[in-house]
C-alpha positions, 0 to 999 in steps of 0.5 A, spaced: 227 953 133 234 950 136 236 944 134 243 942 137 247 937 133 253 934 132 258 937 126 261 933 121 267 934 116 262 938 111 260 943 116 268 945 117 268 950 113 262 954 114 264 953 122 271 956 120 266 962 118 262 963 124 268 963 127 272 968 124 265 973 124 264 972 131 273 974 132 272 980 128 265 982 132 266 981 138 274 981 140 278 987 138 276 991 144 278 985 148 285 984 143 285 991 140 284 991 132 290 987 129 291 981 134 284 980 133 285 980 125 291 976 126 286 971 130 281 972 125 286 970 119 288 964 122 288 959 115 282 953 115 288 947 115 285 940 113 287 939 122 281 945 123 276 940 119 279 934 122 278 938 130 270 939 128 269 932 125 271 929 132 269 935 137 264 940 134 257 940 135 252 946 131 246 950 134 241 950 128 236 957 128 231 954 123 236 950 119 241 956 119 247 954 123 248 960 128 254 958 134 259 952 135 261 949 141 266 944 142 267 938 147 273 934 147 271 929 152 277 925 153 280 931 156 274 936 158 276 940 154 271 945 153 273 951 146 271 954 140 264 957 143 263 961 137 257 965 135 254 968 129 254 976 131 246 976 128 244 971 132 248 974 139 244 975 145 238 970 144 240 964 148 244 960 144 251 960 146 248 959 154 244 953 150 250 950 147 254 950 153 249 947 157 249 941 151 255 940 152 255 939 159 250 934 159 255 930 155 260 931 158 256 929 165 254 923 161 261 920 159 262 920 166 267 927 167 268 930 174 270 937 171 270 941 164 275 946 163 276 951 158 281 957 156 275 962 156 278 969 152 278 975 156 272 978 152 268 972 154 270 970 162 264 974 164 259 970 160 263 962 163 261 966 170 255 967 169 255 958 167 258 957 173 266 956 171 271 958 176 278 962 175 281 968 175 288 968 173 291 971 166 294 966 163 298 965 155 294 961 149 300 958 145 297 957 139 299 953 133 300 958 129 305 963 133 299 967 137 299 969 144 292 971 146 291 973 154 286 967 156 283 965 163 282 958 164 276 956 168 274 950 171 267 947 173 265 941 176 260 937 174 258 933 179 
């Protein structure tokens, strides 16, 4: 059974793996092998437990955490989709998103936007999310990914 929740604090490390995992799984065609390990490698920072403990939410397959999501709805901002490679292709990352647009149409948002990876902006399509140009995620680590950033109305 899936069950959405809210993360905390204490689910910061175990999200840092999910994430990591799911770079290392499904990027490196997108990236090639050494940007993806380089984005993979990124250090799990007290700012990435303080981020989930604000934003995160956690998809639950029996008790076993599967994806996150997060959803910053001061700014729309929807990010860090990120699904456990043994549990792609059932669902989850369609439910998360879902989740968390329901969130975001009952604070009231008119639009969530995203930075979606190359690899992924088929998958925000196929939800409804607009755009196509190629743009350049700055992270705070020095990194420069390929991003397209979408938009879709909630309306």
């Amino acid at each position: 059974m899936l069950e959405i929740r809210r993360a905390s604090r204490h689910d910061a490390l175990e999200t840092y793996t999910i994430r990591r995992q799911a770079i290392l799984h499904q990027c490196a065609e997108a990236y090639g092998d050494a940007l993806a390990q380089a984005w993979a490698d990124v250090p799990f920072t007290e700012g990435y437990a303080a981020l989930v403990a604000d934003h995160f939410h956690l998809a639950c397959v029996d008790g076993t955490i599967a994806a996150t999501g997060m959803l910053d709805l001061h700014s729309g901002e929807l990010g860090a989709l990120f699904v456990l490679p043994s549990f792609m292709g059932r669902g989850i990352a369609r439910r998360m998103v879902e989740h968390l647009e329901g969130m975001a149409r009952a604070k009231g948002l008119e639009t969530v936007h995203l930075d979606a990876t190359l690899n992924a902006a088929a998958f925000y399509r196929n939800c409804g999310y607009v755009g196509d140009a190629l743009s350049t995620y700055q992270s705070p680590f020095g990194l420069e990914l390929s991003c397209i950033p979408m938009r879709k109305a909630m309306a």
